[in-house]
C-alpha positions in Angstrom: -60.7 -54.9 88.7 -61.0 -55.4 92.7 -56.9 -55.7 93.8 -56.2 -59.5 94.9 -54.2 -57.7 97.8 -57.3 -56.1 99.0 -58.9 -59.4 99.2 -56.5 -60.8 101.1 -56.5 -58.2 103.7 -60.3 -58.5 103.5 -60.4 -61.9 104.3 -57.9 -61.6 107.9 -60.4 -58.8 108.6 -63.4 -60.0 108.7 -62.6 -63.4 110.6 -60.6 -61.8 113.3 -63.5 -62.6 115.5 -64.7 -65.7 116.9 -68.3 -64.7 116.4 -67.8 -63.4 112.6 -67.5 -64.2 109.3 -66.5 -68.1 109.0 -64.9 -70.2 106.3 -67.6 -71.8 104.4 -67.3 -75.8 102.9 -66.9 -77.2 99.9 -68.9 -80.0 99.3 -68.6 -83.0 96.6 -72.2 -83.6 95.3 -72.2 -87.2 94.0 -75.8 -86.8 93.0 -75.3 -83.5 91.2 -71.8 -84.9 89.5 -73.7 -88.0 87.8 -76.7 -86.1 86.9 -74.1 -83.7 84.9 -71.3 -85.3 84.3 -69.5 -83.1 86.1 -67.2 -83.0 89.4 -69.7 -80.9 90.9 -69.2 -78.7 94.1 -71.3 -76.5 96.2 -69.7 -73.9 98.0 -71.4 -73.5 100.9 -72.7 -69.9 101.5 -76.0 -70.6 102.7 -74.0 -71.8 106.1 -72.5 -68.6 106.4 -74.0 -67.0 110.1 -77.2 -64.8 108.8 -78.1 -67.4 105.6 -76.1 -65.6 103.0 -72.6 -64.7 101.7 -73.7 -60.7 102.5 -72.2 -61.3 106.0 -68.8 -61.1 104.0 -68.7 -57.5 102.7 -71.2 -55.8 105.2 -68.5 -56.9 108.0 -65.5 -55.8 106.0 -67.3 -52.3 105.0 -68.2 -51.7 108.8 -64.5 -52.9 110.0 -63.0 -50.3 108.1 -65.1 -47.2 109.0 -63.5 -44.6 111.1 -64.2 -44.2 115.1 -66.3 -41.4 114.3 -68.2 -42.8 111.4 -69.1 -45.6 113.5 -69.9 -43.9 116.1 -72.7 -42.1 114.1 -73.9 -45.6 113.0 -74.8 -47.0 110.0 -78.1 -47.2 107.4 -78.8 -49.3 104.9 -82.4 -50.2 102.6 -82.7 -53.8 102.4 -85.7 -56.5 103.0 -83.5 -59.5 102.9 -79.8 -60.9 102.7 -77.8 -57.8 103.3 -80.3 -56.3 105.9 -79.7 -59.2 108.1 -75.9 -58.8 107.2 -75.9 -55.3 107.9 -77.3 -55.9 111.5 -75.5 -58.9 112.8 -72.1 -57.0 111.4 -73.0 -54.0 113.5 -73.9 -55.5 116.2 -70.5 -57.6 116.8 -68.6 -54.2 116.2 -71.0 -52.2 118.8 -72.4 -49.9 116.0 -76.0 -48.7 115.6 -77.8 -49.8 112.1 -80.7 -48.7 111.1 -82.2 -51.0 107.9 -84.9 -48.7 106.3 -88.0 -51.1 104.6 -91.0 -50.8 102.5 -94.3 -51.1 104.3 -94.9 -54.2 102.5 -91.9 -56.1 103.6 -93.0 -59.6 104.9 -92.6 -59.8 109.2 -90.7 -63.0 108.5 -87.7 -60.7 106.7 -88.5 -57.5 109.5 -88.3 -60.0 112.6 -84.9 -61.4 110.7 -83.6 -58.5 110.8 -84.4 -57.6 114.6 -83.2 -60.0 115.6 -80.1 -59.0 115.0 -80.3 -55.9 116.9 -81.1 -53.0 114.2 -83.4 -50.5 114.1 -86.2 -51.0 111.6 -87.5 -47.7 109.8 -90.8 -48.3 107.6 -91.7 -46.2 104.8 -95.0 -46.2 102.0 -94.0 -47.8 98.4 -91.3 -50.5 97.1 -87.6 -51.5 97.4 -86.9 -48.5 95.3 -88.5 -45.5 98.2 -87.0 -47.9 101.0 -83.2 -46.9 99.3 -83.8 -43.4 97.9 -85.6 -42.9 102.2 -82.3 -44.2 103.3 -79.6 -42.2 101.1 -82.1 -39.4 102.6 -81.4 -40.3 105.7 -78.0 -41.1 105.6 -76.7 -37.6 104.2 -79.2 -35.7 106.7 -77.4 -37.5 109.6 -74.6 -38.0 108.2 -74.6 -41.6 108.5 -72.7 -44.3 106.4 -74.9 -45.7 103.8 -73.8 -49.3 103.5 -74.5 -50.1 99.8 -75.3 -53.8 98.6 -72.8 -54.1 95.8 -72.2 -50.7 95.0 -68.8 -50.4 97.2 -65.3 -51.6 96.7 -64.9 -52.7 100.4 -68.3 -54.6 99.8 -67.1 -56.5 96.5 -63.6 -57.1 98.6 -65.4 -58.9 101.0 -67.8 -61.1 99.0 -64.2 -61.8 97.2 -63.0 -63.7 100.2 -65.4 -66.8 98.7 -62.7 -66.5 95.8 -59.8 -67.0 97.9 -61.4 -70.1 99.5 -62.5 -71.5 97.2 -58.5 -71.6 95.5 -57.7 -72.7 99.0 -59.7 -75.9 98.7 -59.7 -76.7 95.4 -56.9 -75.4 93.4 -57.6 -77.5 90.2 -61.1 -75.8 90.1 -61.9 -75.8 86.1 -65.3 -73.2 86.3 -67.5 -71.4 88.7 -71.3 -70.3 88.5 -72.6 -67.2 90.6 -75.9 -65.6 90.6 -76.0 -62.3 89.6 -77.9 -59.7 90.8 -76.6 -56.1 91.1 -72.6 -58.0 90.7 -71.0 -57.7 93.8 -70.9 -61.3 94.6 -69.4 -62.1 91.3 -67.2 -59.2 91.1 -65.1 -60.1 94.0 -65.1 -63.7 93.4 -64.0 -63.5 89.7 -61.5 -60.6 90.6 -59.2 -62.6 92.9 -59.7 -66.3 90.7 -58.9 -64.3 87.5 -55.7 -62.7 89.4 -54.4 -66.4 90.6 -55.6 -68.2 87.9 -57.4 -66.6 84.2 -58.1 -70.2 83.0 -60.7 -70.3 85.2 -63.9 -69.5 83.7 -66.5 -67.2 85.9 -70.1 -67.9 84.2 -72.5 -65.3 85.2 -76.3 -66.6 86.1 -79.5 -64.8 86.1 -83.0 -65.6 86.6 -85.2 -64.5 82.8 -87.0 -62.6 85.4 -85.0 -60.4 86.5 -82.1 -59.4 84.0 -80.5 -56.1 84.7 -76.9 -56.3 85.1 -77.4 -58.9 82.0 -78.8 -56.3 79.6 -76.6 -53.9 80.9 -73.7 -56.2 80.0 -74.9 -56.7 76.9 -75.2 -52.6 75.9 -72.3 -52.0 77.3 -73.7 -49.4 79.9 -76.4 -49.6 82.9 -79.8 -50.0 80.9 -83.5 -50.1 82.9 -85.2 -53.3 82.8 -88.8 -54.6 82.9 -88.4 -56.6 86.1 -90.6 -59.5 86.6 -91.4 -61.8 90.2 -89.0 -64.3 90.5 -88.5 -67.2 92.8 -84.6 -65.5 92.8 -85.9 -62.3 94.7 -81.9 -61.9 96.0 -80.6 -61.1 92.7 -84.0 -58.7 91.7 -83.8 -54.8 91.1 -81.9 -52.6 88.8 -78.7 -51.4 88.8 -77.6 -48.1 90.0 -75.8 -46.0 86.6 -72.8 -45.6 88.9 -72.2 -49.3 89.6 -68.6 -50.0 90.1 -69.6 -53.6 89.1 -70.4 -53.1 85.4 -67.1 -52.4 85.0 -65.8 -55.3 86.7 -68.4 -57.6 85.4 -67.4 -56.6 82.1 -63.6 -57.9 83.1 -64.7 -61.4 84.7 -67.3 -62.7 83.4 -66.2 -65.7 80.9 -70.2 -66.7 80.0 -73.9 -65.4 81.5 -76.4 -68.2 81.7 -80.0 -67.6 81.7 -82.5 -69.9 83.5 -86.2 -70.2 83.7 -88.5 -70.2 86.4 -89.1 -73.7 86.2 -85.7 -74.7 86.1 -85.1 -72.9 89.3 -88.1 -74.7 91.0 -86.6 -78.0 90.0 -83.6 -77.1 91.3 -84.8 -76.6 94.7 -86.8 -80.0 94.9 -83.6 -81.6 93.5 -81.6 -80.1 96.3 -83.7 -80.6 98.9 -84.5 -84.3 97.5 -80.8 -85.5 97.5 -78.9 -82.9 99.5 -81.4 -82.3 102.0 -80.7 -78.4 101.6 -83.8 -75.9 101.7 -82.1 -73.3 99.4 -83.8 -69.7 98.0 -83.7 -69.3 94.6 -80.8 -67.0 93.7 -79.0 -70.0 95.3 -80.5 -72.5 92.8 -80.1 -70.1 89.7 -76.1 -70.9 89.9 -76.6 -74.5 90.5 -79.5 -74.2 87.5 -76.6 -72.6 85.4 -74.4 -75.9 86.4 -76.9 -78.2 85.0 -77.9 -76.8 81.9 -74.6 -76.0 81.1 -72.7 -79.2 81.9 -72.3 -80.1 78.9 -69.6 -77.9 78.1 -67.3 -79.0 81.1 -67.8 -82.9 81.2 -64.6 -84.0 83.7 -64.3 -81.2 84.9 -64.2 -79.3 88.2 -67.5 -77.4 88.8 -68.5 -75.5 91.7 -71.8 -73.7 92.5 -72.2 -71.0 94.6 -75.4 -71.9 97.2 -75.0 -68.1 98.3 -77.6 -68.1 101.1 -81.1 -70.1 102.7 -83.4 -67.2 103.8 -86.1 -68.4 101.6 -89.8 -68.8 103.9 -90.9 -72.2 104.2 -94.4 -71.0 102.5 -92.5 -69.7 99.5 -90.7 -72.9 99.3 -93.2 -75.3 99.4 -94.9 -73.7 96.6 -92.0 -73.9 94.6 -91.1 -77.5 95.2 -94.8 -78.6 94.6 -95.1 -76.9 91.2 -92.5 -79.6 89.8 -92.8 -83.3 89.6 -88.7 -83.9 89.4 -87.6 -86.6 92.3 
């Protein structure tokens, strides 16, 4: 398990400047609550500068790298969430990123990440060349390959939500994360299980897209049959190194699985009564919440909305295919 002190020291780090990481709200949802029967929070992630929670451990990871590592500058393989992460982080500490993406990547995602000041290297094929390109590139050059998930310094800084969240709600009962490769719920469940144990970390995956679920269940990192998914921030396999599995395997209380459908809902619902436009890996964890409410009427709930770079195309179809109000 992540250390709680490393968390702590994480979370000074990365909000030492007035441009980086903030601290996140937590919001009471009355409609959520009643519709559960549930005291039902959202912890706000999808406010956090660059749409996501990402910002947290791609800002502690590049803090920490020597003068001269940083001074060779940074790659990373990434169409989304920690792409834009990657950048933004670099660019506040003056370090050169390079984000390597598949031909295929949408120009909404590539002009994201631009934006923030990286360098954008295309290559032929999927997700899966884009990485194996950048490792490639990162030991040629000798460049720092900033990994997703796969990084203790990465897991420490996603862990900071952990610590908040303690901070402004200490009586919190149970928390739902979308997993994806584990690094989001790895550092969160590490520092709430070191405060508090009672606290129950329920895992949450899209039946889509199920790797470090299956992987979890066999005890060991398994290959999946990934599907498309309205969650594309939690999609991909797992690398067979992953320091998360391990972790995972410490933290998590309860895995959820949720349908397409349900996530759909879940974004009109939102953006009915919240007036949020969330992405699905968002909506899987507040998905979890609802079908699982059951289980903790009364009690303190909180979701973790971990980001909003979904494309208003994309969204629209979702929220049309559902006739929830």
């Amino acid at each position: 398990m992540v250390l709680k002190d490393n968390i702590v020291a994480a979370n000074l780090r990365i909000k030492s400047s007035p441009n980086a990481v903030v601290t996140t709200p937590l919001e009471h949802s009355s409609y959520f609550s009643e519709l559960t029967g549930t005291n039902l929070y959202f912890k706000c992630e999808h406010l956090q500068k660059t749409g996501s929670f990402k910002l947290r451990g791609a800002t502690n990871k590049l803090s920490l790298l020597s003068k001269a590592d940083k001074n060779k500058g940074v790659i990373t393989a990434s169409t989304g969430n920690h792409g834009q992460a990657v950048a933004y982080a670099a660019s506040l500490l003056g370090i050169n990123a390079t984000v390597v993406v598949p031909d295929t990547a949408s120009e909404t995602k590539v002009s994201a990440i631009l934006r923030y000041g990286a360098r954008i290297q295309k290559v032929k094929g999927g997700c899966l060349d884009a990485e194996i390109e950048a490792l490639a590139i990162a030991e040629k050059e000798q460049k720092i390959y900033v990994s997703p998930y796969n990084d203790e310094q990465v897991v420490c800084g996603q862990g900071t939500i952990g610590l908040e969240l303690l901070t402004q709600l200490p009586e919190l009962d149970a928390v739902f994360i979308a997993v994806g490769g584990g690094g989001l719920i790895s550092g969160i469940g590490s520092y709430i299980k070191r405060v508090n144990p009672k606290i129950s970390i329920i895992g949450c995956w899209p039946e889509n897209s199920t790797a470090m679920y299956q992987s979890l269940n066999a005890g060991k990192v398994v290959k999946t049959t990934e599907h498309p998914t309205l969650s594309d921030g939690t999609a991909g396999e797992i690398e067979e190194d992953s320091i998360t599995l391990p972790i995972c395997q410490q933290v998590i209380d309860q895995k959820v699985l949720v349908t397409e459908q349900q996530i759909a809902a879940t974004m009109q619902r939102v953006a009915a009564h919240e007036r949020y436009m969330l992405e699905g890996a968002a909506c899987v964890a507040l998905s979890g919440a609802i079908q699982e409410a059951s289980k903790f009427q009364g009690k303190n709930v909180a979701a973790v909305l971990c980001g909003r770079n979904i494309t208003l195309p994309t969204f629209i179809k979702a929220v049309s295919q559902t006739n929830l109000r």
